[in-house]
C-alpha positions as CSV (number, residue, x, y, z in Angstrom):
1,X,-162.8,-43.2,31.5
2,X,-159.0,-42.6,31.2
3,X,-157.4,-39.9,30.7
4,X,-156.7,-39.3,26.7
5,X,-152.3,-39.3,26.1
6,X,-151.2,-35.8,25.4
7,X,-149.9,-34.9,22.1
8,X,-146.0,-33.2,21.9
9,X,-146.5,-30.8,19.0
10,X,-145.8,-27.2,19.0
11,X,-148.9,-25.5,19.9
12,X,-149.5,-22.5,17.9
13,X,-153.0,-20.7,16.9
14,X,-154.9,-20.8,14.3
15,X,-154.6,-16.6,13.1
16,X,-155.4,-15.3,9.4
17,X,-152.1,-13.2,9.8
18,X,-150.1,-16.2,9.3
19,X,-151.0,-16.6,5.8
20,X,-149.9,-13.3,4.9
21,X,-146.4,-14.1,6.3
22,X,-146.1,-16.9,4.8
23,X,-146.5,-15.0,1.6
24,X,-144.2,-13.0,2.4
25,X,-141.6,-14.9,3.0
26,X,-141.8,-17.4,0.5
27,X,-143.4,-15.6,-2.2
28,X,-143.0,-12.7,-1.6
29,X,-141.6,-11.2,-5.3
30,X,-145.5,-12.9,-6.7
31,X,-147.6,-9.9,-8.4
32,X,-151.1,-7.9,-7.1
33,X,-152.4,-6.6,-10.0
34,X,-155.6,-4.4,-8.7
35,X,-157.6,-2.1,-11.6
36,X,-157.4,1.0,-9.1
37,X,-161.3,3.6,-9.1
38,X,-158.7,6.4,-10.0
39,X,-157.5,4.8,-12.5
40,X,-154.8,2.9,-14.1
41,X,-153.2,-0.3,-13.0
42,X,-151.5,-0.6,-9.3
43,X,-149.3,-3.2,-9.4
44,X,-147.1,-4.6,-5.9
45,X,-146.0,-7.9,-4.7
46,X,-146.6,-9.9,-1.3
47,X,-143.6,-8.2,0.3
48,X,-144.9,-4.9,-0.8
49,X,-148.6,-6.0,1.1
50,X,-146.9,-7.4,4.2
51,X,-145.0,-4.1,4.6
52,X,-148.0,-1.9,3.9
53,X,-150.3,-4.1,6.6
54,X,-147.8,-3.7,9.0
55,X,-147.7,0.0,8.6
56,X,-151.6,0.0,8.7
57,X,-152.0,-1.9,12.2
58,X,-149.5,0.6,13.7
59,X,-152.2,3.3,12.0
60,X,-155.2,1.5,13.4
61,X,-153.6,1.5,16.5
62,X,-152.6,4.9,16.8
63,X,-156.6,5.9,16.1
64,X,-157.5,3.6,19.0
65,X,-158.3,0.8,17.7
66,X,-158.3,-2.5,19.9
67,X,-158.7,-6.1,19.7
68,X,-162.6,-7.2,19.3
69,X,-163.5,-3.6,17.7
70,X,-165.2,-3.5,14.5
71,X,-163.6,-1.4,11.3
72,X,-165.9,-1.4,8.3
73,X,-165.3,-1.3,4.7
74,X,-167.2,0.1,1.6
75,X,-164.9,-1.2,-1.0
76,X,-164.3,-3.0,-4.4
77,X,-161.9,-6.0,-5.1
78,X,-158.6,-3.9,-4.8
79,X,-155.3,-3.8,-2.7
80,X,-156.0,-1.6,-0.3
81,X,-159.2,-3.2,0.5
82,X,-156.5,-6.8,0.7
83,X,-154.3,-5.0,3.2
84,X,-157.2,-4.3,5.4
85,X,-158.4,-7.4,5.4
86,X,-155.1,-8.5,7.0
87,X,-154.5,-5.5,9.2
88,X,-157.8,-5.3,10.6
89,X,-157.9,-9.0,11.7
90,X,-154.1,-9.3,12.3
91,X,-153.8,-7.0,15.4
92,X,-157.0,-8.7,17.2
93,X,-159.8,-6.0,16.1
94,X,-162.7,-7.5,13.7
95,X,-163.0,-6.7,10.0
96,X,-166.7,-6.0,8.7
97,X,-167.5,-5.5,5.1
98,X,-170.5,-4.2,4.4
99,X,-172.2,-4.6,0.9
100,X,-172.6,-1.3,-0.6
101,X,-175.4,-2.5,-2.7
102,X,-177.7,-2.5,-0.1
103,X,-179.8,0.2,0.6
104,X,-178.4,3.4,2.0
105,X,-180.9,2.5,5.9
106,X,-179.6,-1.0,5.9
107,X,-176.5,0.2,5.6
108,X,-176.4,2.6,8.3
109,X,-178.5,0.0,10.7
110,X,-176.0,-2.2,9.9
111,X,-172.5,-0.2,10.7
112,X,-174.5,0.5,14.0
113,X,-175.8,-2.4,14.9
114,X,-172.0,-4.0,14.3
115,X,-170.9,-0.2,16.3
116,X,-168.1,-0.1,13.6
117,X,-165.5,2.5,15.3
118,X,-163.4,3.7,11.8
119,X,-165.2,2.9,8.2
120,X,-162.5,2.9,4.9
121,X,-164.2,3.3,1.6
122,X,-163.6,3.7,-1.9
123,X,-164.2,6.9,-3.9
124,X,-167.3,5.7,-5.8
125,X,-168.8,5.6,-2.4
126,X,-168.0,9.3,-1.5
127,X,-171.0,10.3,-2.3
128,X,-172.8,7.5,-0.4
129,X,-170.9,8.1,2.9
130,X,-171.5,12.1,2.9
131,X,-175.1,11.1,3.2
132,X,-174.4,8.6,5.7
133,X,-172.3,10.4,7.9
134,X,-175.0,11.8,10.0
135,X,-176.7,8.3,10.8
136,X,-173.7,6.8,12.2
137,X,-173.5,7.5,15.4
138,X,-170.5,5.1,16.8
139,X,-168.5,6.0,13.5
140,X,-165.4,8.1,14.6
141,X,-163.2,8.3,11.8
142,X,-164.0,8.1,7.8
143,X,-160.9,7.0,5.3
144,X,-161.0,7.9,2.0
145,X,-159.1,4.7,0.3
146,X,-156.7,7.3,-2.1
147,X,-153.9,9.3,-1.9
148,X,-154.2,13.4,-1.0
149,X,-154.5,14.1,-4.6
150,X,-157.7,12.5,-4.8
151,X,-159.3,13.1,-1.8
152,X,-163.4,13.7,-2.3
153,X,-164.5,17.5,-2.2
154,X,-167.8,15.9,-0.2
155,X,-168.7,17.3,3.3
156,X,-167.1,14.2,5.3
157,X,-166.7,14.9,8.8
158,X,-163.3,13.6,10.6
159,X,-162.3,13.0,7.1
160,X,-158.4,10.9,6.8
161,X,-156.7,9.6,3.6
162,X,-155.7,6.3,3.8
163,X,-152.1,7.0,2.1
164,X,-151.6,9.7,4.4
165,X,-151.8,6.9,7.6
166,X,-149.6,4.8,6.1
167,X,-146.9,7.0,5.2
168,X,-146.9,8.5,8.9
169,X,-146.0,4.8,10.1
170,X,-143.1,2.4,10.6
171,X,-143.5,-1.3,8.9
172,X,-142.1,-2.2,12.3
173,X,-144.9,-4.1,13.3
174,X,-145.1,-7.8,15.1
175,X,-148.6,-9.8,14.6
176,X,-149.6,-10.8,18.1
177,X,-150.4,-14.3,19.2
178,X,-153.9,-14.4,20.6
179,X,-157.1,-17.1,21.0
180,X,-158.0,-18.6,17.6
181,X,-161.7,-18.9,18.4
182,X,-161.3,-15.1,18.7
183,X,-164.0,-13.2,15.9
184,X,-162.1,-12.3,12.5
185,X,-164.3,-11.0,10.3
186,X,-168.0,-10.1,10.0
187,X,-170.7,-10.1,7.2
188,X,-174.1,-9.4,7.3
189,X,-177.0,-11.7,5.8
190,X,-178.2,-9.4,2.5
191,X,-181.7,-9.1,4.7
192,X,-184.2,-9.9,1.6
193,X,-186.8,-9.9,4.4
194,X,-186.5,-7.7,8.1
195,X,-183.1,-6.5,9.0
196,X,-180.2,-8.5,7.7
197,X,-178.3,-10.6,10.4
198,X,-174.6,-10.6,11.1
199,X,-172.2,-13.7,11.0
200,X,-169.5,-13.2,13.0
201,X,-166.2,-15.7,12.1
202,X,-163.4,-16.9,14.3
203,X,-159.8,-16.8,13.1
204,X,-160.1,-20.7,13.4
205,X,-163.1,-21.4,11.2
206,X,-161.2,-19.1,8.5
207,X,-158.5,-20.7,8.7
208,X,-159.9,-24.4,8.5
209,X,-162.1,-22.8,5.8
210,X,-159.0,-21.9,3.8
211,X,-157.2,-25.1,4.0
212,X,-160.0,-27.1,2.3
213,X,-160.7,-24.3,-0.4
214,X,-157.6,-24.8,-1.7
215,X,-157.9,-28.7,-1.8
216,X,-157.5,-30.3,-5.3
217,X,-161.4,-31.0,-5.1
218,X,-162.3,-27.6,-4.5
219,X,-160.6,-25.0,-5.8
220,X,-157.8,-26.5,-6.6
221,X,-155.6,-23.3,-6.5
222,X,-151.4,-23.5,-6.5
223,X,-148.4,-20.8,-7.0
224,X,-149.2,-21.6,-10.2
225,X,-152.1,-19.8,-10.4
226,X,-153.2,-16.3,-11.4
227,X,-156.3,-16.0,-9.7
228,X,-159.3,-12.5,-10.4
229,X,-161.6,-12.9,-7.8
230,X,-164.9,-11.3,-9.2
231,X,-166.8,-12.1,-6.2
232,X,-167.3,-9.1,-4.6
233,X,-164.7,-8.7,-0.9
234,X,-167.8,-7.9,0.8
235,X,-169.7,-10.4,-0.3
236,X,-168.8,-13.7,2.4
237,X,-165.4,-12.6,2.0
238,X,-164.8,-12.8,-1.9
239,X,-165.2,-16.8,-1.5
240,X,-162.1,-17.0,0.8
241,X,-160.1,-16.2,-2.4
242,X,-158.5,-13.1,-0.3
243,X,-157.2,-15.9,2.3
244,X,-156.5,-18.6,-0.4
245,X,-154.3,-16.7,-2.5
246,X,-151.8,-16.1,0.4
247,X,-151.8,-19.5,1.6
248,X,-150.6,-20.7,-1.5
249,X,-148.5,-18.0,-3.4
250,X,-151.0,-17.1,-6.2
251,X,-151.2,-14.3,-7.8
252,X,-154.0,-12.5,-7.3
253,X,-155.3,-9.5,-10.5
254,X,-158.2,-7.5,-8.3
255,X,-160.6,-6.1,-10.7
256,X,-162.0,-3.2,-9.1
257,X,-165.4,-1.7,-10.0
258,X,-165.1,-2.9,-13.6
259,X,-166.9,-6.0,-14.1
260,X,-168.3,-5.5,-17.3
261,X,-167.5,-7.9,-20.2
262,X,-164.7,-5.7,-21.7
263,X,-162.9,-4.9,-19.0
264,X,-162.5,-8.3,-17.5
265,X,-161.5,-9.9,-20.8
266,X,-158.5,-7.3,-20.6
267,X,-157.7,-8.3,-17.4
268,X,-157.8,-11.8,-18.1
269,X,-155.9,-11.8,-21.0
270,X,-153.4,-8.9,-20.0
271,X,-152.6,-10.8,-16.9
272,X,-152.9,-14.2,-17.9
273,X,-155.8,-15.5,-15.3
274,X,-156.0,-18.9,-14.9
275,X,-158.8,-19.4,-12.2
276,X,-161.7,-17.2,-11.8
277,X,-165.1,-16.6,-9.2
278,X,-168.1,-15.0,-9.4
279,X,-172.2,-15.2,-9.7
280,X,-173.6,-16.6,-13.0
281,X,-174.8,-13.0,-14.1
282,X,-171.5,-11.7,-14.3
283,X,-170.6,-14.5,-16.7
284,X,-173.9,-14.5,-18.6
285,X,-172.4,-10.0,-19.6
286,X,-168.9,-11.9,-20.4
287,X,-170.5,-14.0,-22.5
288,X,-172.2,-12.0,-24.9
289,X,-169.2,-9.2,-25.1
290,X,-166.7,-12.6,-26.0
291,X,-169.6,-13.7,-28.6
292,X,-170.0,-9.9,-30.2
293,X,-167.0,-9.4,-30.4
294,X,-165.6,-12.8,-31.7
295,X,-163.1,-13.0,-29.1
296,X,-161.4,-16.1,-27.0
297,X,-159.7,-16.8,-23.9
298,X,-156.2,-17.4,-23.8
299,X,-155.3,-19.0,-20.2
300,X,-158.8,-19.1,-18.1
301,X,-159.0,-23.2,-17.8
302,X,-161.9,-22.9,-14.9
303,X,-164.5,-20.9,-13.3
304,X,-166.3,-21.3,-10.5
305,X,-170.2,-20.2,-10.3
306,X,-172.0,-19.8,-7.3
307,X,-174.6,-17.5,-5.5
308,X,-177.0,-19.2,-7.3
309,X,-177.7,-21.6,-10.3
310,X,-175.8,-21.7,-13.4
311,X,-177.8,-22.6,-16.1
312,X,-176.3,-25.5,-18.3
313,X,-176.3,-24.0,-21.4
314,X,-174.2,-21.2,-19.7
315,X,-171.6,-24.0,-18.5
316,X,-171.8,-26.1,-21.8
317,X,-170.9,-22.7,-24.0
318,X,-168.1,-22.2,-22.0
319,X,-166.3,-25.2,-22.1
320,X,-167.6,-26.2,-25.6
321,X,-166.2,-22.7,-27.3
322,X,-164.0,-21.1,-24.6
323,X,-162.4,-24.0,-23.2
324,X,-163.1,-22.8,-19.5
325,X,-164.7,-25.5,-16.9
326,X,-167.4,-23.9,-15.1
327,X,-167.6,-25.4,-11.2
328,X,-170.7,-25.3,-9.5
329,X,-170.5,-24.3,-5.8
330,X,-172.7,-23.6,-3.2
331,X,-172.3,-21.8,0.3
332,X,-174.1,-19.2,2.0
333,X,-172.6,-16.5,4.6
334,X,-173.5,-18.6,7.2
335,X,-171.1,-21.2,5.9
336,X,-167.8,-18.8,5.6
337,X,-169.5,-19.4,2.7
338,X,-168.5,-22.9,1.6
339,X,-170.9,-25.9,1.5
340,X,-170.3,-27.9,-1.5
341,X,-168.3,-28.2,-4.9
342,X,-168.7,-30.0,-7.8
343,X,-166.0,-31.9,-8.9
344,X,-166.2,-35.6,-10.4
345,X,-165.2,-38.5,-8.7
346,X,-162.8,-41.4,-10.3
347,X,-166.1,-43.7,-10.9
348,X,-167.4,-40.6,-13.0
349,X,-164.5,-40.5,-15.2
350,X,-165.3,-43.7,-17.3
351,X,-169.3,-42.7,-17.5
352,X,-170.5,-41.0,-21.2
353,X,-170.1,-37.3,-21.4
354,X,-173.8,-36.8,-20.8
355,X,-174.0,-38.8,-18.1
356,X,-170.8,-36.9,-16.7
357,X,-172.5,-33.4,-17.4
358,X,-176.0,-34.7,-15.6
359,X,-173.7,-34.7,-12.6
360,X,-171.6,-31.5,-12.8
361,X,-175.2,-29.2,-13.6
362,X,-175.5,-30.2,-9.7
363,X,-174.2,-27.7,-6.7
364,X,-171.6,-30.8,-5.9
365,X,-170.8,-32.6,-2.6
366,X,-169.6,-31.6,0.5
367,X,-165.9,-31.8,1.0
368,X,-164.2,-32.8,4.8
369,X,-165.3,-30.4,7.6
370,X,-169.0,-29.7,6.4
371,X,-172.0,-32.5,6.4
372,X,-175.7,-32.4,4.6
373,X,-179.0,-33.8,5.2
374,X,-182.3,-33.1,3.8
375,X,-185.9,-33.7,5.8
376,X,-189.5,-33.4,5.2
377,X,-191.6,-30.9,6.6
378,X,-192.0,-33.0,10.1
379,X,-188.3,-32.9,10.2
380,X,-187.7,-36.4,9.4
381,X,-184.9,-37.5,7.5
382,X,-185.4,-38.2,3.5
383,X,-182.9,-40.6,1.6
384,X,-179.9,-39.9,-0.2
385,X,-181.3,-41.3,-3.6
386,X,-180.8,-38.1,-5.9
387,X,-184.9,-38.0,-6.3
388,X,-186.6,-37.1,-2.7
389,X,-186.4,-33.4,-1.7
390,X,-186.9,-31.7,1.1
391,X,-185.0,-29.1,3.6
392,X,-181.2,-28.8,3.7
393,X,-179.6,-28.9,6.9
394,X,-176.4,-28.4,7.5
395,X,-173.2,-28.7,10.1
396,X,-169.4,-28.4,10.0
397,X,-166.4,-27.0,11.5
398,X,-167.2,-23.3,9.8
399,X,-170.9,-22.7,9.9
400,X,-172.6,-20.7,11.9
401,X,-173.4,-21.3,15.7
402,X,-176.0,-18.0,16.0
403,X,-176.5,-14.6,14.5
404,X,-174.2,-11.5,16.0
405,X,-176.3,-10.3,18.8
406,X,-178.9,-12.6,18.8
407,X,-179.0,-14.9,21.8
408,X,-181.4,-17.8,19.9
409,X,-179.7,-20.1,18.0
410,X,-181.1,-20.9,14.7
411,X,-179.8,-24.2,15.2
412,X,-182.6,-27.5,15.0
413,X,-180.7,-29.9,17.2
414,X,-177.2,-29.3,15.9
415,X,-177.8,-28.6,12.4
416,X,-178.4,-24.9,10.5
417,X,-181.5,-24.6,8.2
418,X,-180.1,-23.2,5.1
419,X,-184.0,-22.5,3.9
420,X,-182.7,-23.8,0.7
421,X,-184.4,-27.1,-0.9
422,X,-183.0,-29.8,-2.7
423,X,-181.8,-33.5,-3.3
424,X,-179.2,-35.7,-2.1
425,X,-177.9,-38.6,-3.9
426,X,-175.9,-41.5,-2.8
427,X,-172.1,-40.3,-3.4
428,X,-173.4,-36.6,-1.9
429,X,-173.7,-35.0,-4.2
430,X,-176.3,-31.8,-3.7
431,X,-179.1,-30.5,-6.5
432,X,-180.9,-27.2,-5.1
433,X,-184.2,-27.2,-6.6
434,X,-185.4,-24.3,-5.0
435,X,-185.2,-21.5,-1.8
436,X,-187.9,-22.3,0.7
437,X,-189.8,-19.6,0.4
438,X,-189.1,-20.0,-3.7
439,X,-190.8,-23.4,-4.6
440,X,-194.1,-23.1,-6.0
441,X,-197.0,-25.3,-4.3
442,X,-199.6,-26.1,-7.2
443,X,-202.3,-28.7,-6.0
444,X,-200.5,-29.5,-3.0
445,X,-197.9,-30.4,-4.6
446,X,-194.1,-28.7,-4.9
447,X,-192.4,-27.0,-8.6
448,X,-188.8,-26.4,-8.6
449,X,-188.5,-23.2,-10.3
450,X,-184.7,-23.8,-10.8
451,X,-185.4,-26.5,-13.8
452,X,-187.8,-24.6,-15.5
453,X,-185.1,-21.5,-15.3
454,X,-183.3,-23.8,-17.4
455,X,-184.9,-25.1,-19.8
456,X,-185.7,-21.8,-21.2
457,X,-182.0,-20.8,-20.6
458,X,-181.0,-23.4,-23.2
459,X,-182.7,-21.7,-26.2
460,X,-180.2,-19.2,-27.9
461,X,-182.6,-16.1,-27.9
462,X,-183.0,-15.9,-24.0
463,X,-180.1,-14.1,-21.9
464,X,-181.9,-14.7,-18.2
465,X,-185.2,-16.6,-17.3
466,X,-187.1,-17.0,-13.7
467,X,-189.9,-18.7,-13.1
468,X,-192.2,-17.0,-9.6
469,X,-195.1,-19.1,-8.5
470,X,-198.4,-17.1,-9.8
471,X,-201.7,-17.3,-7.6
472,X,-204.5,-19.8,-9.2
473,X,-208.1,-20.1,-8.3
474,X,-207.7,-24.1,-8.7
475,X,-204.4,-25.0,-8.4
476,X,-203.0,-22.1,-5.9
477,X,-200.3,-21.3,-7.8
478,X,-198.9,-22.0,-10.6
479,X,-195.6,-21.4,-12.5
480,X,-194.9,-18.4,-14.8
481,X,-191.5,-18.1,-16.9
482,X,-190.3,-14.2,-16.9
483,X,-188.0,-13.4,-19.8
484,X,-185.2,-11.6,-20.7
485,X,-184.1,-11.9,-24.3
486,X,-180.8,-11.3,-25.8
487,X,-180.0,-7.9,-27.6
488,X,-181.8,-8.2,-31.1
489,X,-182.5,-11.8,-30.6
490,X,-186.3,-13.2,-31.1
491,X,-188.4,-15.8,-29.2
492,X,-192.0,-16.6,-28.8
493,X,-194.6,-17.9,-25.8
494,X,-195.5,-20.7,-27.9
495,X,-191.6,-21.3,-28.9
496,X,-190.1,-21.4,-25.4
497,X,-193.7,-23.3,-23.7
498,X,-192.8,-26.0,-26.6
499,X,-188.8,-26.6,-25.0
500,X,-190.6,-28.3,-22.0
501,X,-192.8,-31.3,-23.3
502,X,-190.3,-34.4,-22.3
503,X,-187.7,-32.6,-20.1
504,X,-190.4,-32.0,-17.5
505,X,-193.5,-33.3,-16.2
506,X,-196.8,-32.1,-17.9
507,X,-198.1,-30.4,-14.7
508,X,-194.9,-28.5,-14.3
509,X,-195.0,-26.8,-17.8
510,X,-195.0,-23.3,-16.9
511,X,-198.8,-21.6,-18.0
512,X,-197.7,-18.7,-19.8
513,X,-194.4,-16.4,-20.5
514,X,-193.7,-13.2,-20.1
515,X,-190.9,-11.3,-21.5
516,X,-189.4,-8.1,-19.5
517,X,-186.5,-5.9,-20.4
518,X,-184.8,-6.7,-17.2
519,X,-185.2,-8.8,-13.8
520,X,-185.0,-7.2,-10.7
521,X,-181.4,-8.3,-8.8
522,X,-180.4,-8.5,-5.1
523,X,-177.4,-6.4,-3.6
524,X,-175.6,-9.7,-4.3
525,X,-175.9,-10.1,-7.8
526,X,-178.7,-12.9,-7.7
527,X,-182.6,-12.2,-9.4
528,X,-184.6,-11.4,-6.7
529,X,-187.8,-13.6,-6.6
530,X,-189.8,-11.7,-3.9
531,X,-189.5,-8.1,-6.3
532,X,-190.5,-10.0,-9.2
533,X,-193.6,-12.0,-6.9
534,X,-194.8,-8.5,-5.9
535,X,-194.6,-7.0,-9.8
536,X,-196.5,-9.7,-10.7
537,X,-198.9,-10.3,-7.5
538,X,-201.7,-9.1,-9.8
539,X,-201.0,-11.1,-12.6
540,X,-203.9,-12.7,-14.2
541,X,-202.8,-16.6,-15.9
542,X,-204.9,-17.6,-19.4
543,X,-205.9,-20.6,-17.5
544,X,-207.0,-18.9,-14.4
């Protein structure tokens, strides 16, 4: 075979801390607006973030940090946590965020199995990290994100404020040039079940990653935008929203730890947001503050909700009263996290409104760099016709290879098992019906429990529904609805069971309802099926 021609084209990698110098130099005067933990709104530009960086890799270095270590973060959505996300990863070392949500052990297997070298956290977490301190042994330094005014009174050992580093350093500071397949950043699986695995990604699969996010059918994001991630940063990386915001000269309003109902409306209208991210139980608490309080939103046009369903009453309330377009997406951290996004196609445009809405309740299609297939359970391939459901495999230029540490590749013959479950139809366009471990098997046969969720969603009295797979003598399992209803609303069994007749089949009707004051949630922000299976393990049906 001959030899392929040689391109002539300047050769230059592929490194996350270009992104930040483009901001800086061409949009550089563009706002941060981060609601700070002490307090008060910190606002800066680009130029004042590429400055700060700089000083914070000659800081890093000076503590002995090197390219490949790991440097942790227990943080909220906030500046500081944004220059670390460049610093860290800028000068060659790896940045790891690590959920604080999860449980204090996993959080201290996790910083050592990663052998994180400095950890940075916010001041909420003080208390967390004094009782951490102990079980991390390859910790050397903790860094109180604040200023000397506020540092925590807590028993902290080799204890550094995080203002006081920067102010000791020069922004004198040039980004080396090293391999782009070199690891960036690194986020560990939430570990619902055994320890939770890390994902470690290369410069290059960021960067790709962040090219297509921004794409007119994804997110869609310009310098015209004013973009409040409320995606967590250490959840998959805030969405790429920390990486997409520079690339493109947004500005970006960090919300901190408020994220109740009240304090993002301020935000939103104080800072004029355009484009917003976040799980659908975040928008569910907006929501009902906006409808108590007979409010509106003033520049929000679209929203995007992923991390797990939105139900379509949710998305139909928002752009029926509030004027926001809610975009379903779907990812996981193994896919940086981006898998699909649901935007219509030209063909769609011309189709009846119902018709149009049938197609955006779905997760949405896969754009360039990322392909789909679903198979049976003998791992042959099922057709792209929008009914037949089965596994979801996936592959693409930023999803994961194997786990940090872990030798065996989770990889079936070049393609990731997601464990999710769900259909395909003909254009691509991707419906999850259900996690693997999450569909219920009555008589053999399979019950999405994501279409049940909602249908009872739709009725005005419910605020959040799951459906868990109940054991049955006859049938193995079968489905029961859990409820939560809205403050001082009303709704019966007989009421919600009588939503389902037409909409479903008969044998997936749901055998009785029961209504809790809350569900159980994951460190993530999603309802967590396998608490609510073991609350109800015992549970005896009427028609058992």
């Amino acid at each position: 075979m001959a030899t392929p021609l040689p391109g002539q084209m300047m050769d230059a990698p592929l490194l996350v801390s270009a992104l930040l110098q483009h901001a800086d130099r061409y949009h550089g005067d563009t706002e941060i607006v981060s609601r700070t933990v002490e307090g008060g709104i910190h606002r800066y530009t680009y130029a004042d973030a590429a400055a700060r960086s700089r000083r914070l890799a000659n800081a890093l270095g000076k503590l002995g940090v090197e390219p490949g270590m790991r440097v942790a973060t227990l943080a909220w959505n906030g500046y500081r946590h944004f220059e670390l996300y460049y610093a860290v990863s800028g000068m060659g070392a790896v940045m790891h965020t690590i959920n604080p949500r999860l449980f204090p052990e996993q959080i201290a297997w996790i910083a050592g199995d990663a052998e994180d070298r400095i950890l940075f956290f916010d001041l909420t977490f003080a208390p967390l990290v004094a009782a951490l301190a102990a079980k991390c042994k390859t910790i050397k330094h903790w860094v109180a994100m604040t200023d000397r005014a506020h540092l925590p009174g807590h028993d902290i050992p080799n204890l550094l404020c995080y203002e006081d580093l920067l102010a000791a350093e020069s922004d004198a500071y040039e980004w080396p040039e090293f391999d782009e397949r070199s690891a960036c950043s690194l986020c560990y699986t939430s570990g619902t079940t055994g320890n939770p695995k890390g994902v470690l990604y290369s410069h290059r699969s960021m960067m790709l990653h962040t090219f297509v996010a921004c794409q007119p059918d994804v997110f869609n994001v310009s310098s015209r935008d004013c973009i409040l991630p409320v995606v967590p940063m250490f959840h998959v990386n805030a969405w790429s929203i920390p990486y997409a915001a520079p690339m493109v000269g947004a500005k970006l309003v960090f919300p901190g730890a408020a994220l109740d109902g009240a304090s993002l409306h301020e935000l939103f209208e104080s800072e004029k947001v355009t484009m917003s991210a976040g799980v659908p139980t975040v928008w569910q608490g907006l929501l009902q503050y906006l409808q108590a309080n007979r409010l509106k939103l003033s520049t929000v046009k679209r929203c995007v909700i992923g991390g797990s369903a939105c139900p379509p009453a949710l998305m139909k309330t928002f752009e029926n009263d509030y004027g926001v377009k809610i975009h379903h997406a779907w990812g996981m951290t193994e896919l940086s996290p981006l898998g699909t996004y649901n935007t219509l196609k030209s063909k769609h445009l011309a189709l009846p409104k119902d018709e149009q809405f049938a197609i955006e309740t779905k997760q949405g299609r896969p754009p360039f760099g990322v392909q789909l297939k679903i198979v049976d359970g003998d791992g042959k391939p099922l057709p792209h016709d929008g009914k037949a459901f089965g596994d979801l495999l996936v592959k693409g230029y930023w999803v994961l290879d194997r786990y940090y540490k872990l030798d065996q590749s989770p990889l079936v013959d070049g393609w990731f098992p997601t464990g999710d479950v769900g259909t395909l139809d003909p254009d691509g366009y991707l419906q999850i019906t259900d996690r693997s471990k999450d569909v219920i098997k009555s008589g053999g046969e399979w019950i999405g429990s994501i279409d049940l969720e909602n249908v009872a969603c739709a009725h005005p009295a419910v605020a959040q529904a799951a459906v868990i797979g109940v054991h049955h003598p006859k049938w193995d399992e079968r489905p029961l609805l859990v409820v939560v209803k809205k403050p001082g609303q009303e709704v019966s069994k007989d009421e919600l069971l009588a939503l389902y007749p037409g909409k479903v089949a008969k044998w997936w009707i749901p055998d009785d309802v029961v209504f809790v004051d809350e569900l159980p949630m994951t460190a993530t922000g999603k309802i967590s099926k396998l608490r609510l299976r073991e609350s109800f393990k015992d549970y005896k049906l009427p028609t058992a």
